[in-house]
C-alpha positions as CSV (number, residue, x, y, z in Angstrom):
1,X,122.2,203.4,154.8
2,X,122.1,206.4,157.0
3,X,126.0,208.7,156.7
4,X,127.6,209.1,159.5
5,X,128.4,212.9,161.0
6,X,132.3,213.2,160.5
7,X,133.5,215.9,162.8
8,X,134.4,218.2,159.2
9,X,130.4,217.9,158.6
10,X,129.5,219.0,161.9
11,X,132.3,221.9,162.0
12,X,130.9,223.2,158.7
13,X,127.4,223.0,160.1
14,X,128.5,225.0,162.7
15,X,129.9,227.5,160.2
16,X,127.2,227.8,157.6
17,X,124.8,228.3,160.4
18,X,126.9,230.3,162.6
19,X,124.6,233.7,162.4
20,X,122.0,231.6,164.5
21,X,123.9,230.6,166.7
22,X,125.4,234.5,166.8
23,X,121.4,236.0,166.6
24,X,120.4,233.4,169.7
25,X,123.5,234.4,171.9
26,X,123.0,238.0,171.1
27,X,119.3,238.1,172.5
28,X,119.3,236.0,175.2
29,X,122.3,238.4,176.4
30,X,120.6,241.4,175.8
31,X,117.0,240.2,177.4
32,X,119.3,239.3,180.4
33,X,120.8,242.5,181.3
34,X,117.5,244.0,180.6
35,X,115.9,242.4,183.4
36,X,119.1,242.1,185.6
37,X,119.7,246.0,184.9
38,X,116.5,247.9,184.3
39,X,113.4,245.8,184.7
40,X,114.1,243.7,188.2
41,X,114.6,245.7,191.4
42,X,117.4,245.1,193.4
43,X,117.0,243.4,196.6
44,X,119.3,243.4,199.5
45,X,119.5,241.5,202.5
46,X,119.9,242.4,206.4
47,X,121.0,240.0,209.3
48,X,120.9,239.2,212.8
49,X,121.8,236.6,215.4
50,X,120.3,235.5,218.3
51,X,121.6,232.8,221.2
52,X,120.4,230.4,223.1
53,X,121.9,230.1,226.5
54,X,121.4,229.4,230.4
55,X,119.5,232.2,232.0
56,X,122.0,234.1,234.7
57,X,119.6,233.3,237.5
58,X,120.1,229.5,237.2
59,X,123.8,229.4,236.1
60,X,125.7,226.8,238.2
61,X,129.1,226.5,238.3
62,X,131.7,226.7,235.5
63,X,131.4,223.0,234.2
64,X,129.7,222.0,230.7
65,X,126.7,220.7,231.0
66,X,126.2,218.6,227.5
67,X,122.7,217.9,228.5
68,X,121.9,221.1,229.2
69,X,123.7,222.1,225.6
70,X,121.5,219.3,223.4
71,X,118.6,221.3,225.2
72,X,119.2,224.6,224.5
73,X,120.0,223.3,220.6
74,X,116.9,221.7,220.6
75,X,114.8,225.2,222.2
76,X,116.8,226.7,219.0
77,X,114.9,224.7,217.0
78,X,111.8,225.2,218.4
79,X,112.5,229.3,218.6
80,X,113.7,229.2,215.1
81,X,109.9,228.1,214.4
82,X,108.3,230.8,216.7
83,X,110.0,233.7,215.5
84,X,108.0,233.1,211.8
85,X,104.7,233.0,213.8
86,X,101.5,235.3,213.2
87,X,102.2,236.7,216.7
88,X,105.7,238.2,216.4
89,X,105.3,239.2,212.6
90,X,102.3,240.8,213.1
91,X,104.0,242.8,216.3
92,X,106.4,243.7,213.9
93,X,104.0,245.2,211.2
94,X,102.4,246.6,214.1
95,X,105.5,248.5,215.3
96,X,106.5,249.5,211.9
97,X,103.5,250.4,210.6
98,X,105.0,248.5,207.7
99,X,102.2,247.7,204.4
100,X,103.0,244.1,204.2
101,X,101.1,241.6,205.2
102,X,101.9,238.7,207.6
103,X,102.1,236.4,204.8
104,X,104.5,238.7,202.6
105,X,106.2,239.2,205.9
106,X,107.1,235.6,205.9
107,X,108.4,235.6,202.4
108,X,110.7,238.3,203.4
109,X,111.8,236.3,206.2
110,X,114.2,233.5,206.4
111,X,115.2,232.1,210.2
112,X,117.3,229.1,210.3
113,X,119.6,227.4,213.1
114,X,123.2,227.7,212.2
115,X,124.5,224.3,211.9
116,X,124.2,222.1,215.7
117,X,125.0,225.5,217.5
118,X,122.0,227.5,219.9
119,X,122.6,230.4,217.3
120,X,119.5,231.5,215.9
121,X,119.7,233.1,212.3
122,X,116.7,235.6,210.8
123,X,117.7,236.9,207.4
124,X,115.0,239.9,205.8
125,X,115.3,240.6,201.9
126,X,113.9,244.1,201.2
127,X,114.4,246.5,198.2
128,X,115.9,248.9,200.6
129,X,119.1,248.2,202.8
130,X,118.1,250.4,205.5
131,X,114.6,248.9,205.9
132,X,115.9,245.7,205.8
133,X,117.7,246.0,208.7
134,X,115.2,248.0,210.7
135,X,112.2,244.6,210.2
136,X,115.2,241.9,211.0
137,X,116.2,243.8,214.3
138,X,112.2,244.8,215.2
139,X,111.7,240.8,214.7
140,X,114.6,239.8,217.0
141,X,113.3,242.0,219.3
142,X,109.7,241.0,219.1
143,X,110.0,237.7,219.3
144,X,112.6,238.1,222.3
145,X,109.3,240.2,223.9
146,X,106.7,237.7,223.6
147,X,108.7,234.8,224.0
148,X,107.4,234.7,227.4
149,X,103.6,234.4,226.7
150,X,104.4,231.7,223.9
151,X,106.2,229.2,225.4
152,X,106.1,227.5,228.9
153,X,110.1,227.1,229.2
154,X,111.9,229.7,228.3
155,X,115.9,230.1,228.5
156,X,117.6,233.2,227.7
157,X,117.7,234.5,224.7
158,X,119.8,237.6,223.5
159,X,121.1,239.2,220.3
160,X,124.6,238.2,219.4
161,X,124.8,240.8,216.1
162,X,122.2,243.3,215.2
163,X,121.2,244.1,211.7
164,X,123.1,246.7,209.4
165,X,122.3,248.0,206.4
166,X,124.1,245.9,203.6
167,X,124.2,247.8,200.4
168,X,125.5,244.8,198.2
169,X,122.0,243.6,197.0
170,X,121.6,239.7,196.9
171,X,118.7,239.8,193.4
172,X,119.4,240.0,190.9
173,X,123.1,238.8,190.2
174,X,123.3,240.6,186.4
175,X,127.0,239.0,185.5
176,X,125.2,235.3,186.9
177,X,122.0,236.3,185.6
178,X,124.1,236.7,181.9
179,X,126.1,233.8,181.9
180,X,123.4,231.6,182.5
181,X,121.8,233.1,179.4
182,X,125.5,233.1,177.8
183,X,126.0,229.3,178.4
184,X,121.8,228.5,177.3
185,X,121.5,230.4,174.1
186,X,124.7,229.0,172.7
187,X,123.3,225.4,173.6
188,X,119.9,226.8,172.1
189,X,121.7,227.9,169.0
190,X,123.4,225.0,168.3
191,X,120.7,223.0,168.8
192,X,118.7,225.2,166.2
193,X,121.9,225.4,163.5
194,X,121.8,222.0,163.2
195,X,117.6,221.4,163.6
196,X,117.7,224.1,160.3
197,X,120.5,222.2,158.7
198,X,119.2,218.6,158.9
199,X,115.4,220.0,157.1
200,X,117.4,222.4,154.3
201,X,116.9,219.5,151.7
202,X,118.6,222.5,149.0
203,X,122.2,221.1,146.7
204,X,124.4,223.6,147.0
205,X,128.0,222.2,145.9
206,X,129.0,219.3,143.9
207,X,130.1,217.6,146.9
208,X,126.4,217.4,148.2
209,X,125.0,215.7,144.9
210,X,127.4,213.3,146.0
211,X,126.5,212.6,149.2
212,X,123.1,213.2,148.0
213,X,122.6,211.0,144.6
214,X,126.3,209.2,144.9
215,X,126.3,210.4,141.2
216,X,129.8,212.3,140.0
217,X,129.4,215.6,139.0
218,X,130.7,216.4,135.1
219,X,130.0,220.1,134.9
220,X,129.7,223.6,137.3
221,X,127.8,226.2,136.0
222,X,129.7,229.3,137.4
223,X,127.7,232.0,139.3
224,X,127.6,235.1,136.8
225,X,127.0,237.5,139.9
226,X,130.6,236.1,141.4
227,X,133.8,238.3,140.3
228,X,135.4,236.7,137.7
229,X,132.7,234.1,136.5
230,X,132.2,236.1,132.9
231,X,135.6,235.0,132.4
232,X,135.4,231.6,133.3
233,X,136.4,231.8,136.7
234,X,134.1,231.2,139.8
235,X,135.8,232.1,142.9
């Protein structure tokens, strides 16, 4: 019949084994700020807005027209799609003379709608601030250029906030990155204390002969490296 883990065995578990534990936490902390710190480059992030709106030319009357709004949500949508496209990244490189390719450009590029509004969203991550900026507001205004030649309707579209420079980088998040690894490696070390306790088969005390054997111990021989022990006292 298998014993039962009483909350004293697992507490002493925890403190006979506790330099794992200690040895787990302590890398998995140190491997963190590593990469959070010194090897992984920061990345920051720049953003800009554009709307979705009735083109001055057409503009009739001060009314609402919640037809006319479901439209221009779902041109957002549509736009949102465009502004990603080979033909207005590649305009950007173009104008930049930026290294990356359209694909990479993409992966730098985020463009989403902002909730059910005709406000367009693109989002660049770059390793410098300044040049983030500069690609989201050359892509705003590339694809605000050739939105003419891409589409057969097209409404006015205009920039509600340019890109700045943001110098709070977004990757990585070293005090995130180290909790994380805080919170795993003592779940790791635990884990491990008690894998290392449950195979060390070695008697130690009288009390684990027994739990071991059930037999009663009659004697101690006292360890002669202890203090006191050669005078017949084992502390």
């Amino acid at each position: 019949m298998e014993q039962e883990l009483s909350l004293r065995d697992v507490l002493g578990v925890l403190r006979r084994r506790a330099w794992i534990i200690l040895v787990v936490v302590f890398v998995a902390v140190v491997l963190a700020a590593l990469l959070s710190y010194v090897v992984l480059p920061p990345v920051y992030q720049a953003n800009t807005s554009l709307i979705v709106n009735e083109r001055p030319s057409v503009a009739q009357g001060t009314g609402v027209d919640i037809g006319q709004i479901q439209t221009y949500r779902s041109l957002a949508v549509t736009y949102a799609k465009i502004i990603t496209s080979r033909a207005v990244l590649q305009d950007t490189i173009d104008q930049l003379k930026l290294p990356e390719t359209v694909q990479q450009l993409t992966g730098m590029t985020t463009v989403q709608v902002e909730g059910q509004t005709e406000i367009i969203g693109v989002s660049v991550k770059d390793k410098d601030a300044t040049r983030a900026a500069l690609i989201a507001n050359t892509v705003a205004s590339s694809f605000i250029k050739q939105l003419p030649t891409l589409v057969n309707r097209v409404e006015n579209v205009s920039v509600i906030d340019r890109a700045v420079p943001v110098t709070d980088q977004v990757s990585p998040r070293p005090l995130l990155n180290i909790a994380v690894a805080l919170v795993a490696a003592l779940m790791l070390g635990v884990l491990l204390a008690f894998l290392v306790d449950y195979f060390d088969d070695t008697v130690k005390t009288p009390d684990d002969v027994k739990k071991l054997f059930g037999l009663r111990v009659l004697a101690v021989v006292p360890d002669m490296n202890v203090k006191g022990a050669r005078h017949g006292r084992a502390y």
